[in-house]
C-alpha angles and dihedrals in degrees: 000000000000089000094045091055105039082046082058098046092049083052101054083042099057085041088058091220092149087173092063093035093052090051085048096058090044090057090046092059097047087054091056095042086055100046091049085046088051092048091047087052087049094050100054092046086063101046089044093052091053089052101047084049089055092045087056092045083055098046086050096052093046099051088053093051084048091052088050086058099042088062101041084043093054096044084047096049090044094055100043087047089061095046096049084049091060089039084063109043085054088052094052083050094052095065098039096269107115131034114236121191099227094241076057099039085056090044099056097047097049083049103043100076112088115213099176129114124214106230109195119188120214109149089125081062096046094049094051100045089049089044103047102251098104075079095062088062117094116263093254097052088049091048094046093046093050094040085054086050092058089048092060098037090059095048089055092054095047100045078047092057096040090046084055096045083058095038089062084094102138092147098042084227089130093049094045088054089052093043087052092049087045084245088145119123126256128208115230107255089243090057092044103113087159126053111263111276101224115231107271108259090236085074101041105103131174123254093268089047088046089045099053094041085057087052101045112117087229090051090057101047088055092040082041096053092049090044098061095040087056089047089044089056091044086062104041084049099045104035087034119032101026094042098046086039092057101041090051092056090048088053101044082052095052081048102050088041092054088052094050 
């Protein structure tokens, strides 16, 4: 093709016909042109494809990272739900409202404590964010993930600042309430590496001492104040996280399944 266009331009060259030379060499040009602007096209097809693809690789991750959450986020919510439902049927005894036998009386205040805590992942996030990538992503999914972060961020600070109020314990007088209403923690039996330590003698009390010290209006303002703290969580779990979580995913999916 090269040698049967460079025969015809010596010709018209020897003819000495300049007019259809010129036209040649315009021609010439505009087939060059084309071909660079086909093989820019072609170019960018190819670097937005592999962005695209990249974009899809992150969603998915993401997604993933988000379902990881979602699980951990609902066991979380329904055992905290169960403990906060004992927590509050000590508290309604504890001002003459509801009738407990005394073995579950026992029961719901060695269960109402909740000891968990809640472990979100989001590295695919952080890395994202730190490499540039969080920017592929559309402006409502960005919105929606750093809106979620806050979420979660928030929670932290305030269950921080809740965990220090009760901490402010000089006197013990808040851990020798729990250790008398057998609030103390216990280790699970497969993470036990010690031998149990027994409760001391001095806070084991008899059903009707045990009765009266659940009633006592002091009693109530300490078991109140935790209380809250545990239903305010619930619902930030529950109304924040669940529901942010859930309504990301769903938009991650109606995203993959437009680009498919």
């Amino acid at each position: 093709m090269l040698t049967f266009f460079r025969r015809l331009r010596q010709q018209l060259l020897k003819e000495n016909r300049f007019s259809k030379y010129l036209l040649y060499a315009i021609g010439e040009i505009i087939l060059v042109v084309i071909g660079i602007l086909i093989a820019l096209q072609i170019n960018n097809w190819n670097e937005n494809r592999k962005l695209e693809n990249s974009k899809q690789k992150l969603m998915l991750a993401l997604k993933n990272e988000l379902v990881n959450n979602k699980n951990e986020l609902d066991s979380y919510l329904l055992e905290i739900h169960e403990s906060n439902s004992k927590f509050n049927k000590v508290l309604l005894y504890s001002v003459g409202d509801y009738a407990i036998p005394s073995d579950s009386l026992k029961y719901y205040l060695s269960e109402m404590i909740y000891g968990r805590t809640l472990s979100l992942l989001n590295s695919v996030q952080e890395e994202a964010i730190n490499s540039g990538k969080f920017e592929m992503l559309s402006d409502s999914l960005k919105q929606n993930l750093s809106k979620l972060k806050d979420y979660t961020n928030s929670r932290k600070r305030i269950n921080d600042r809740s965990t220090d109020m009760l901490n402010v314990d000089d006197d013990n007088k808040i851990v020798n309430l729990m250790a008398r209403l057998y609030l103390l923690p216990e280790i699970p039996e497969k993470f036990l590496i010690h031998p149990l330590i027994p409760t001391h003698p001095e806070f084991l009390s008899n059903n009707m001492e045990l009765s009266a010290l659940v009633k006592d209006p002091n009693t109530y303002l300490t078991l109140n104040k935790i209380y809250l703290m545990y239903v305010a969580d619930e619902v930030w779990v529950k109304y924040g996280l669940v529901r942010l979580t859930d309504k990301t995913i769903a938009l991650i999916d109606k995203e993959l399944n437009t680009n498919d």
